[in-house]
C-alpha positions, -999 to 999 in steps of 0.1 A, spaced: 317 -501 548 352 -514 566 380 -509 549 403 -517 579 434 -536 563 436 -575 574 457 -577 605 492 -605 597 514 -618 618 551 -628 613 564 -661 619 575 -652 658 541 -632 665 518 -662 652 543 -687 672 534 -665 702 498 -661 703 494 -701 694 516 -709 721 546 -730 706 579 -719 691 586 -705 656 605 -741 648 577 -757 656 552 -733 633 580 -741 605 575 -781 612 537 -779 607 538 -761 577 564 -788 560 530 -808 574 504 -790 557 492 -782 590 488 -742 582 500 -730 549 506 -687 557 509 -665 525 542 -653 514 547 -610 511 568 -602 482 595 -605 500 589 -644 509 586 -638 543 556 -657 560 529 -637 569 498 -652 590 461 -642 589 438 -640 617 426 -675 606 457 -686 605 466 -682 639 431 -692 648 441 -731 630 473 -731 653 456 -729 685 440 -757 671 465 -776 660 480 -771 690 452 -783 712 444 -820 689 487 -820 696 482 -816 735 452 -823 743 444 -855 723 475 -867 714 471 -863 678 499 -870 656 498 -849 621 480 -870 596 452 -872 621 450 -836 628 449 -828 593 418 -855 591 403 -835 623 407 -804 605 389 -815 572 365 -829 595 358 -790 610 362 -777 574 335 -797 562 310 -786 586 319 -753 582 311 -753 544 278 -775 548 264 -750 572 275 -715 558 263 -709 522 285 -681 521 318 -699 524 308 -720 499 300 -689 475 336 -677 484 358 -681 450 391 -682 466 385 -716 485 362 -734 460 387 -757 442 398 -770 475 360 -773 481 354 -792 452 380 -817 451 371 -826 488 344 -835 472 347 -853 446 375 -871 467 347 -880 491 325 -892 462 352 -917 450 354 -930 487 393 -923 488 415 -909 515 437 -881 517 464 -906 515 449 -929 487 446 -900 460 482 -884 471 493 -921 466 483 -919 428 492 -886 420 522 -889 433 522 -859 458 525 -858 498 494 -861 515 499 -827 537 501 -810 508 466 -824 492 454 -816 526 468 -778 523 452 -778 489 415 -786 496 417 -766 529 435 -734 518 430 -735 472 471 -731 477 498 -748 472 505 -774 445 513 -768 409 498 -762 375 511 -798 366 498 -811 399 465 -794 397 457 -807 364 467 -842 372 440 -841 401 414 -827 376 426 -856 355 421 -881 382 385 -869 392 373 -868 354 371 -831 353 395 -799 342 413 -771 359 387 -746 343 358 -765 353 372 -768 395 381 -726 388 346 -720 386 351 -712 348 324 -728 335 292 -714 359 262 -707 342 263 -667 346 287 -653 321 295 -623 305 290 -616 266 315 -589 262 343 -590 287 366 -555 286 399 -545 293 406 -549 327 374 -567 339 392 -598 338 379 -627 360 404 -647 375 408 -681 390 415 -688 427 449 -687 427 464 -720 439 497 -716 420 525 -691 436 530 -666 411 508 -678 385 475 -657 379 451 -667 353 425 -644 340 398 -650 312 389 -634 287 360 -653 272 333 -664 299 308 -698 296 309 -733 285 325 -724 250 342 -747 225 376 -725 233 392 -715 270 407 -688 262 432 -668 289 457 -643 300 483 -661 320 500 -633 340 535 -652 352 557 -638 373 595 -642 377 601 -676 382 570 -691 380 564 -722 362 540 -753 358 565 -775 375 563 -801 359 546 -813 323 513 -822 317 494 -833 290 455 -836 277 430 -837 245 428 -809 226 452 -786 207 467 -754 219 478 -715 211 496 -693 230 509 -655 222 534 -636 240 521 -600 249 549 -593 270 580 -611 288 598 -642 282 585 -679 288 601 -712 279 581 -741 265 591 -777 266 575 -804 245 579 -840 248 608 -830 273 636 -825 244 619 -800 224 630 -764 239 611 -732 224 621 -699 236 592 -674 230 600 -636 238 569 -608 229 549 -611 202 559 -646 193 540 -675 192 535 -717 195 508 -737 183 509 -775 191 491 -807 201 475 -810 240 483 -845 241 518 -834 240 540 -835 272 545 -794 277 561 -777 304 567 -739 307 583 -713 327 588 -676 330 622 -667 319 616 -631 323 632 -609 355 597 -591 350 559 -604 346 555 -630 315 516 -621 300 502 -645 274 474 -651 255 466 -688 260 440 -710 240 431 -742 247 404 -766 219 383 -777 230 384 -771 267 402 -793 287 427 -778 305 
């Protein structure tokens, strides 16, 4: 077995090998062209695939004149071939919500820019979203679940039919992780009358926004500092070991106010988060 580490490029390297200048690599990612991670540092940092999408986007730019909504509807176009002929991209975890909201988006007959009309989000980064899993919000991830009649658990692949009984220390399994920073792990598996989590947030990260749904909801701080903010004057300021109970159809907003990792124990009832 390989375990060569996965080759990335910095922003003037990729700019190189795709042909086109680092501005320019800057440009299409405001366009939700090509979305590279981020190293700890917040410098970009792009894959092989990554660079492989430039040349790409570069060539619909040159060679047929595209401008960049309609490069980003030629590259769904690819993406959805790719996924309807290889059963192994679609078994891949890390790009499944993407997968799935493509479509449900296609099932509803609505554009890219229809949807990101009604959520109220830009439709290069929708576009980013169901290519990459990356790149919106907790808050804008549950409104699209909203929108589509589902949840955020059900679009992580949380409620699958193969679960786990007894789920041990450490053998956490986590969502795709579409939210910078935000890494959410469970710790019951199924279709259970309780989601229940550990939210692992680090500094800075937030849900960017407030959100609301059915249900009621605990959370329990194992470690860290987080804000809570309900019905957008109500300000609760949980440090370890504390904890806040209160109604999902609240409006509630959070935040890591730690310089360190924020852990919590996070129960949603019934599920529909």
């Amino acid at each position: 077995m390989s375990n060569a580490i996965p080759v990335r490029y910095k922003v003037a390297e990729a700019a190189r090998l795709a042909g086109v200048s680092a501005s320019t690599l800057r440009l299409w990612e405001t366009q939700g062209l090509v979305v590279p991670e981020r190293s700890a540092t917040g410098h970009r940092q792009y894959s092989e695939s990554d660079v492989a999408q430039l040349k790409r986007v570069s060539w619909f730019r040159a060679e047929r004149g595209l401008n960049p909504a309609a490069i980003r509807e030629a590259l769904e176009a690819e993406a959805g071939e790719t996924d309807d002929a290889s059963p192994a991209a679609d078994a891949n975890p890390a790009a499944q919500v993407g997968r799935k909201l493509r479509s449900l988006r296609h099932a509803a007959g609505k554009t890219l820019e229809q949807v990101a009309g009604d959520i109220g989000i830009a439709a290069s980064v929708l576009s980013t979203l169901e290519r990459t899993s990356q790149g919106v919000s907790v808050a804008v991830l549950h409104n699209l679940a909203e929108y589509f009649g589902t949840t955020v658990s059900s679009l992580s692949g949380e409620d699958e039919p193969e679960v786990r009984a007894l789920v041990r220390a450490g053998e956490w399994r986590t969502w795709p992780r579409t939210t910078p920073g935000v890494t959410v792990q469970l710790l019951a598996e199924g279709r259970n009358q309780m989601d229940c989590h550990r939210f692992v947030l680090e500094p800075g990260a937030s849900s960017e926004g407030a959100y609301k749904h059915e249900g009621e909801e605990f959370v329990h701080v194992l470690s860290g500092r987080v804000e809570f903010v309900l019905d957008s004057d109500q300000f609760h300021d949980l440090n370890a070991g504390d904890s806040l109970y209160f109604d999902s159809r609240r409006h509630h907003a959070w935040s890591n106010r730690h310089d360190g990792e924020t852990v919590l124990l996070w129960i949603n009832t019934p599920p529909t988060f």
